[in-house]
C-alpha positions in Angstrom: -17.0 -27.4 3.3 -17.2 -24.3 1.7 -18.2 -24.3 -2.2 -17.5 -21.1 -4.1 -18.7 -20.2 -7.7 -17.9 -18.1 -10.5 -21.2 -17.2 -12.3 -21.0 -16.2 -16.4 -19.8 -19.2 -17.9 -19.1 -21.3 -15.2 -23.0 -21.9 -13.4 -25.0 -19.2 -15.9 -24.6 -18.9 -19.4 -25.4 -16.4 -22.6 -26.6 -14.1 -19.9 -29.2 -16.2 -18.2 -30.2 -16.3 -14.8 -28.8 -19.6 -12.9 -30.9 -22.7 -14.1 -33.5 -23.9 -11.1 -31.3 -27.7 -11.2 -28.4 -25.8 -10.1 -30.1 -23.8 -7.2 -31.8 -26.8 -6.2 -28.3 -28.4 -6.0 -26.9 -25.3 -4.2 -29.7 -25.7 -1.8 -28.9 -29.3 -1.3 -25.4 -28.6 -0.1 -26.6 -26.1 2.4 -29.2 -28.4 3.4 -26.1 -30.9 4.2 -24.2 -28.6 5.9 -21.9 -26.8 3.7 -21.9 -23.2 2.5 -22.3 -21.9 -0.6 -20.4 -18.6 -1.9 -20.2 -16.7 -5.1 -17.4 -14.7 -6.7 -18.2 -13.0 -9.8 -16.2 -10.2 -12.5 -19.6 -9.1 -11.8 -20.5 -6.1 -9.3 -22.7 -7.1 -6.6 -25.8 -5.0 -8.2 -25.5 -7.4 -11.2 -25.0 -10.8 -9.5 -28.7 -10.2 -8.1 -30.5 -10.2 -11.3 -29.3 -14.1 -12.4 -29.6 -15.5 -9.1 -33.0 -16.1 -7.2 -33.7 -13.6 -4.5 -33.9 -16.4 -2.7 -29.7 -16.3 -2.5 -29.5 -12.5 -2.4 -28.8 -13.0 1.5 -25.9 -15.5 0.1 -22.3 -14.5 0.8 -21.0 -12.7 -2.5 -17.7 -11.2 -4.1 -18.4 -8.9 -7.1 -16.0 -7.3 -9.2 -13.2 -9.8 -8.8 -12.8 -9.5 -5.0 -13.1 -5.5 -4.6 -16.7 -5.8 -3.3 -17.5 -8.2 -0.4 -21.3 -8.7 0.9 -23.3 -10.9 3.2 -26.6 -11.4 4.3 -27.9 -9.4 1.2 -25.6 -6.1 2.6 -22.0 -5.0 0.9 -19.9 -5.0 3.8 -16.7 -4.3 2.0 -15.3 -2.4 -1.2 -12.0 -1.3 -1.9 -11.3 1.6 -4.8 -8.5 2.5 -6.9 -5.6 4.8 -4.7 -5.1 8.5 -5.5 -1.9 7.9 -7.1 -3.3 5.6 -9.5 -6.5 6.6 -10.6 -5.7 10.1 -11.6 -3.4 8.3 -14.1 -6.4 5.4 -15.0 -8.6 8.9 -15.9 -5.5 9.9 -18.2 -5.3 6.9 -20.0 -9.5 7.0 -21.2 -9.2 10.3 -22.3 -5.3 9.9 -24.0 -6.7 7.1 -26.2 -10.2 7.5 -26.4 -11.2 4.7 -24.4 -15.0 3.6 -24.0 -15.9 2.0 -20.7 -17.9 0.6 -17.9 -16.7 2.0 -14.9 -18.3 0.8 -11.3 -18.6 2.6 -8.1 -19.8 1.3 -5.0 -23.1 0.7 -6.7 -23.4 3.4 -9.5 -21.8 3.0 -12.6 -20.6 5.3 -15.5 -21.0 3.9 -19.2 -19.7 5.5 -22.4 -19.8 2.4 -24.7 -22.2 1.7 -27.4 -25.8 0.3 -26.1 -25.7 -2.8 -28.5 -22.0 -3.9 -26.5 -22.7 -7.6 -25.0 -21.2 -5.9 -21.7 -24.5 -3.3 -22.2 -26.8 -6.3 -22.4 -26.0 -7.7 -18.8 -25.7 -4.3 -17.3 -28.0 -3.3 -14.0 -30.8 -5.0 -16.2 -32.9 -4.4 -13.1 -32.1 -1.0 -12.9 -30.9 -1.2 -9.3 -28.5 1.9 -9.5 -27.8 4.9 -11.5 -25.9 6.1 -14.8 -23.9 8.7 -14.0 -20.9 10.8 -14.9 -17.8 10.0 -14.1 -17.3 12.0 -12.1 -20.0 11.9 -9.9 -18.8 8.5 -8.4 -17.3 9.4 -5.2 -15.0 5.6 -5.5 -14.3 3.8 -8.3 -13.6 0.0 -8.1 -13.2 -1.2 -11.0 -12.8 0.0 -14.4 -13.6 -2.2 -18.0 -12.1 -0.4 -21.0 -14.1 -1.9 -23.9 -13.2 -0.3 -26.8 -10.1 2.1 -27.4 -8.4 3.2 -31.2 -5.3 1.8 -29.8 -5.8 -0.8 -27.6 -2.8 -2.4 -27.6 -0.7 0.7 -26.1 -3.3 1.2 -23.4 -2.7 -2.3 -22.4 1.2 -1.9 -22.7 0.8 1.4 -20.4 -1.4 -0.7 -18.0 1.7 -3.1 -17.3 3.7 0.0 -16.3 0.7 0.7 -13.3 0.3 -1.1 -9.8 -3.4 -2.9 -10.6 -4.9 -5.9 -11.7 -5.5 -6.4 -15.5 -7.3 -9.9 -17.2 -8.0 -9.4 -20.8 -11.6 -11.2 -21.9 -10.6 -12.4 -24.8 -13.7 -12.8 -26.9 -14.9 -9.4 -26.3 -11.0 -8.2 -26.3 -12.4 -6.3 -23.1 -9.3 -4.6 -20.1 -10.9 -6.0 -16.6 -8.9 -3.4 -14.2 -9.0 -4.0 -10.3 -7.3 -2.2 -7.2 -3.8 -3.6 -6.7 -4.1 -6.6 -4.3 -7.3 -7.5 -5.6 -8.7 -10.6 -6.4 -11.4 -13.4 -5.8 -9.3 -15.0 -3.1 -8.8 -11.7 -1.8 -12.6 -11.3 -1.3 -12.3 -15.0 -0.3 -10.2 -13.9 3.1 -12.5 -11.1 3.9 -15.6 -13.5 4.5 -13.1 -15.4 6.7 -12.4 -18.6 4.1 -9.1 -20.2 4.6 -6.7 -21.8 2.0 -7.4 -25.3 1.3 -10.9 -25.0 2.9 -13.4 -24.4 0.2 -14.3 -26.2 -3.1 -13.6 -23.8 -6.5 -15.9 -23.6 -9.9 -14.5 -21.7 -12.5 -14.0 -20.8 -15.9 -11.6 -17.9 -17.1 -8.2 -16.6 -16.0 -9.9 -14.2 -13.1 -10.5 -17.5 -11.2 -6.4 -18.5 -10.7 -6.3 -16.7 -7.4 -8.9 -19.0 -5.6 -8.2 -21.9 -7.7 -4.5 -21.5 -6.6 -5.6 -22.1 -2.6 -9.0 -24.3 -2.7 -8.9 -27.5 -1.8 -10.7 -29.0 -5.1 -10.8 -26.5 -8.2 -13.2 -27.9 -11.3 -12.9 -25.8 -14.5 -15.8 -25.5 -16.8 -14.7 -25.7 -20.5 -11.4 -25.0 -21.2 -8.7 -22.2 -20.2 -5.5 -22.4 -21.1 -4.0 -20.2 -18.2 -6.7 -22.0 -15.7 -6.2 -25.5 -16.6 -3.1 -25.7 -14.6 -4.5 -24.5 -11.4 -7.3 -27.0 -11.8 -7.8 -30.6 -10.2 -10.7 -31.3 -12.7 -12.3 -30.4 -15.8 -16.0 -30.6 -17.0 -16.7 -30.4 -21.1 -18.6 -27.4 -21.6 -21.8 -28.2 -23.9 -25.7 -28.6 -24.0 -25.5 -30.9 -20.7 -23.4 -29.3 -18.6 -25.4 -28.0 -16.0 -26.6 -31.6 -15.5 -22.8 -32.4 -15.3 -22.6 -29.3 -12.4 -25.1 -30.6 -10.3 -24.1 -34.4 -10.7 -20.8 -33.5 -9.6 -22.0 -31.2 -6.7 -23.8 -34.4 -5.3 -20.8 -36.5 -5.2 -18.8 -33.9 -4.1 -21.2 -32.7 -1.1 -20.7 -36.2 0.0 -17.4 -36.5 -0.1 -16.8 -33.7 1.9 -19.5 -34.3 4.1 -19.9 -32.1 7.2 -18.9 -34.2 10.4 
C-alpha cells in the first residue's frame, strides 16, 4: 500500500522538522513493504529542510502537484501557460500585490521578512532570490498581501488556475490549471483507490477524493467530507499519527 502525506500541519507543525517517532514510523511501513510518499503546498527545495536527508530520495510532490520528484531528482514541473500568466503579472502590479512566487527551484519574494511564509522559506538556502523576471517558469504563485484583496481574488475566479485561500494567513495559493496533489499522485504512477491519505487543509480534497483510506488531522470544514477518519489535533497527536500508521500498515499488509 501506498501511504501519502501532507507535511505542515498534518505530520510537522509550527514550522518544525518531522518529529524522529514519525520517521521511525514511516520507516516501519517501508520496512513492511509499503511506500511512503509526500505531497506538500510546499516546493520541493522546502520539503528537504523538515524532513531527514535520510527521505530526500523519497518520492515527493511540492507545490500542490506542479512539481513531481523521485530518488532525491525533480523529474516533473508544470508552469503557468502564456495566456495566463501574462494576466497573473497584471494582477500583482494592478493591486499592489506582495508575493512568493516559485520557479523550478528559484523563487522571487516581495513580502515583508517578518511574514510567517518568510520564516519557512529556503531556510537552507538551497536556491536563489531573484527578480521576477529572471525565472524562466513560474509554477506557482502565493499572493500574501494585496490593498484589495478581495477583488484580486474575485478576478482570480474569472482565470483558468487553481486557487485555495489559507485562511489564517488570508494567503492566494495559485497553481497551473489541472493541477493538484492527485495530479502529482498520477505522475509517480499511484492509482485511485490505491494509496492511504494524511491531510489537513482544503489543498488535500483532490487525493482524499480517490485514496482508498483518507485521515484528516484536526478539523476542516471543506476536508471533513472527503475524509474516512479524523484525529484531534493537540499536544499528542503525533503519538496518535504513528499509533494509527501501525494499525494501519497491518491492515493493509503487503501479500
Amino acid at each position: 500500500m501506498k501511504f501519502v502525506f501532507d507535511l505542515d500541519g498534518t505530520i510537522c507543525f509550527k514550522g518544525q522538522p518531522v518529529s524522529d517517532v514519525l520517521l521511525k514510523t514511516f520507516e516501519g511501513l517501508v520496512g513492511q513493504g509499503h511506500e511512503v510518499i509526500f505531497a506538500s503546498a510546499r516546493p520541493i527545495r522546502d520539503l528537504l529542510p523538515v524532513l531527514h536527508e535520510r527521505f530526500h530520495h523519497y518520492p515527493m510532490i511540492g507545490g500542490n502537484g506542479s512539481m513531481v520528484a523521485t530518488g532525491g531528482n525533480i523529474v516533473s514541473t508544470v508552469g503557468f501557460n502564456h495566456e495566463v500568466l501574462p494576466v497573473l503579472l497584471e494582477l500583482l502590479a494592478k493591486y499592489n500585490v506582495s508575493y512568493l512566487i516559485d520557479g523550478d527551484w528559484d523563487y522571487a519574494y516581495t513580502g515583508s521578512e517578518d511574514h510567517p511564509i518568510r520564516l519557512n522559506l529556503d531556510p537552507h538556502n538551497l536556491a536563489k532570490r531573484v527578480a521576477l523576471q529572471e525565472l524562466e517558469s513560474i509554477v506557482k504563485i502565493l499572493m500574501l498581501t494585496s490593498d484589495r484583496m478581495a477583488e484580486v481574488e474575485e478576478k482570480l475566479k474569472t482565470l483558468d488556475v487553481v486557487v485555495h485561500v489559507h485562511g489564517q494567513e488570508n494567503v492566494l495559493d495559485i497553481s497551473p490549471t489541472g493541477i493538484h496533489k492527485w495530479s502529482g499522485l498520477q505522475q509517480l504512477g499511484v492509482k485511485e483507490g490505491e494509496f492511504v491519505a494524511f491531510g489537513n487543509d482544503a489543498n488535500d480534497i483532490s487525493m482524499f477524493q480517490h485514496a482508498l483510506h483518507s485521515v484528516m488531522i484536526g478539523d476542516h470544514p471543506l476536508l471533513a467530507p472527503y475524509s474516512s477518519e479524523q484525529l484531534l489535533l493537540d499536544g499528542n497527536i503525533e503519538h496518535a499519527i504513528s499509533a494509527r500508521l501501525k494499525e494501519l500498515g497491518c491492515l493493509y499488509k503487503v501479500i
